[in-house]
C-alpha positions as CSV (number, residue, x, y, z in Angstrom):
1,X,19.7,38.7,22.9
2,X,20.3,39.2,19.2
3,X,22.7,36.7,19.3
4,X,20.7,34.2,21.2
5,X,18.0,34.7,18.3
6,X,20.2,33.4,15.8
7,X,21.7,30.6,17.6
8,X,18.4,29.0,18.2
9,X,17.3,30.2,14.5
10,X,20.2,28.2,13.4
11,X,19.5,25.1,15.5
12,X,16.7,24.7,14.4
13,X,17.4,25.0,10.5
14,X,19.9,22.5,11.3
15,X,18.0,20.2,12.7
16,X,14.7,20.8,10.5
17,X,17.7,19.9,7.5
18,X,18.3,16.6,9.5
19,X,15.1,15.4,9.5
20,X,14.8,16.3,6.2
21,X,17.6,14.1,5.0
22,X,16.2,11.3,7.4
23,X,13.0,11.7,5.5
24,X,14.6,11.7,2.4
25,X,16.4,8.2,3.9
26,X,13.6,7.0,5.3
27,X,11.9,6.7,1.5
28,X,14.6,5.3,0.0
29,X,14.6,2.6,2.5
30,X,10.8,1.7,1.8
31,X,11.6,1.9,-1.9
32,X,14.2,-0.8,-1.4
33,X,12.2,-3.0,0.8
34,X,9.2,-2.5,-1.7
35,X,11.8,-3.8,-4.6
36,X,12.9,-6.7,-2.1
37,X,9.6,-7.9,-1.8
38,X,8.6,-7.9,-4.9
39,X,11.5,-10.1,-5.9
40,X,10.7,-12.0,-3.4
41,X,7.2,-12.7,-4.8
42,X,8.8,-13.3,-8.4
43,X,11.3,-15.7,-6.8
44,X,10.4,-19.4,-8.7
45,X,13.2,-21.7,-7.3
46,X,13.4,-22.9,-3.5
47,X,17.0,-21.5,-3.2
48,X,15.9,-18.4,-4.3
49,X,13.1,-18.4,-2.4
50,X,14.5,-19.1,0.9
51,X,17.4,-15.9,0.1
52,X,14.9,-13.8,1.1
53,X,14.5,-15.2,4.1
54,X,16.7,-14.8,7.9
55,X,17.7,-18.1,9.1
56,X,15.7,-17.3,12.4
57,X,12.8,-16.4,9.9
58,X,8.7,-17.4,12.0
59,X,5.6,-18.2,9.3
60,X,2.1,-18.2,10.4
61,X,0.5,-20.0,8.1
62,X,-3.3,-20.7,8.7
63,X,-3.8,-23.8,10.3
64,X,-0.3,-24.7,11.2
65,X,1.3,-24.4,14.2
66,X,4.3,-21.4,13.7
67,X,7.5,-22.5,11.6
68,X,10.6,-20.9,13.0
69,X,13.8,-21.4,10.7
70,X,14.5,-22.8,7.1
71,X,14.1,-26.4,7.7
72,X,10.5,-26.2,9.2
73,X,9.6,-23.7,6.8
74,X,11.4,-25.7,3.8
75,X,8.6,-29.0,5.0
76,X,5.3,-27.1,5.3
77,X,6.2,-25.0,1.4
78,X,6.7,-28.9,0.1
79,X,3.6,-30.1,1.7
80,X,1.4,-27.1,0.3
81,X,3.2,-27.3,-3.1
82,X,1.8,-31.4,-3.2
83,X,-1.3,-30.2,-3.4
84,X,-2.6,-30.8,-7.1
85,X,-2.3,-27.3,-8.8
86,X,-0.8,-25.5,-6.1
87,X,0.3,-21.7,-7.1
88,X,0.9,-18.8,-5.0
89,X,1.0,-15.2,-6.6
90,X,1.2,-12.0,-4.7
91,X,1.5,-8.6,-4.8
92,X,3.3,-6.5,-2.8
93,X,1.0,-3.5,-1.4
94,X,2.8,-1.1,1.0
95,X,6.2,-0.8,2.8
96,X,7.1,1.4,5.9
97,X,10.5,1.2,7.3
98,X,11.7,2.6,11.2
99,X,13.4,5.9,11.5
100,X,16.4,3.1,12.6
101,X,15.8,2.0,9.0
102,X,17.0,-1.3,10.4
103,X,13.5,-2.8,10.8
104,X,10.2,-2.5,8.3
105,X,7.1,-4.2,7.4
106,X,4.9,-4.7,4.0
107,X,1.8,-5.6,3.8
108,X,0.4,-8.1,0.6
109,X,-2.1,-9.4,-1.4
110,X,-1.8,-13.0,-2.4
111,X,-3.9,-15.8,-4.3
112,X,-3.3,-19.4,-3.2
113,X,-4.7,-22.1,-5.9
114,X,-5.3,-25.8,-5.4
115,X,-7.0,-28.2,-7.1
116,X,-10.1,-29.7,-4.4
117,X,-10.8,-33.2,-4.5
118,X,-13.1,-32.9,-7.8
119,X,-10.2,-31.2,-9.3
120,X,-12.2,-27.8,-9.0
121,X,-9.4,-25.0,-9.0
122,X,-9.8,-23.2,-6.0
123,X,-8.9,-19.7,-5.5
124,X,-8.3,-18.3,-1.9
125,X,-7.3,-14.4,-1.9
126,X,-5.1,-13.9,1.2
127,X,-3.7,-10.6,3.4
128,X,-0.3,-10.8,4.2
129,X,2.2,-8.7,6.3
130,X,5.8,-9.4,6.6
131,X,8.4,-7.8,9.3
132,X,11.7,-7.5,7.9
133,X,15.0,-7.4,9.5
134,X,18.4,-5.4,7.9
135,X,21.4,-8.0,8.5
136,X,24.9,-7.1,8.9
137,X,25.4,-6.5,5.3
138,X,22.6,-4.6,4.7
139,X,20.2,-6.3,3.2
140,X,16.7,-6.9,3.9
141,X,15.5,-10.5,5.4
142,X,12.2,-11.7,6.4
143,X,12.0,-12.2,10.1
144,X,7.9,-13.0,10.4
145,X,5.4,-13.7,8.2
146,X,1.8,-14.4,9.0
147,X,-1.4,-14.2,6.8
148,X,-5.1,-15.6,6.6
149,X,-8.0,-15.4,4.3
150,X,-9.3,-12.3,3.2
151,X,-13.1,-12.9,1.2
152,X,-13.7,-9.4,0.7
153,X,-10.7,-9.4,-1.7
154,X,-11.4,-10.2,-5.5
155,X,-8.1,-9.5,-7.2
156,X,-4.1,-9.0,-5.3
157,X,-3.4,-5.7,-8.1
């Protein structure tokens, strides 16, 4: 019986270490998808841009109908970024990452400006979440990406 005792005693040490480590893993993983969105939001040329991104990658931007790949998405950034003083800033908020580790999602604050047709800067504050995708070499790619206005939101820190 004794013996029995420390068996399971030991299994479950074991296993309470495990899930420690995967924890531990687990974190590290949201760290680095934190980090890879937040390069993503500091990214300034279209190449760059578009490294973030899995060649299967959807957007859901208001309005439009869904983009799926690079070359849709590539024609609906060039139309928004026509409009007279078109900027997009955002803010990474929160990442969570699977116990797989292979799949996560953050969720953002972003401010779109434009110019109206008075040249009035408009500012629209926006909630975003993105689903993210490792590939084969390990690195972290948008899959989907979908936001809409939020007006309760004043500021993206």
């Amino acid at each position: 019986m004794r013996r029995l005792f420390l068996v399971v005693y030991t299994g479950i040490l074991l296993a309470s270490c495990a899930n420690e480590q995967t924890t531990a893993d687990r974190e590290q993983e949201e760290a680095n998808l934190m980090e890879t969105s937040r390069k993503w939001s500091q990214s300034f040329s279209t190449d760059e841009y578009f490294s973030f991104i899995g060649e299967g990658g959807i957007m859901m931007a208001p309005g439009q109908p869904l983009l799926e790949g690079h070359e849709k998405i590539r024609s609906v950034l060039q139309e928004f970024q026509s409009l007279p003083g078109f900027k997009v800033t955002w803010e990474p908020q929160q990442a969570l990452v699977s116990m797989s580790g292979d799949l996560g999602y953050t969720i953002d604050k972003m401010l779109v400006n434009f110019d109206d047709e008075n040249g009035v800067t408009v500012n629209q504050f926006q909630k975003v979440v993105s689903i993210w995708r490792k590939n084969e070499q390990g690195e972290w790619k948008m899959a989907v990406d979908i936001w809409n206005a939020d007006p309760t939101l004043t500021s993206i820190n």
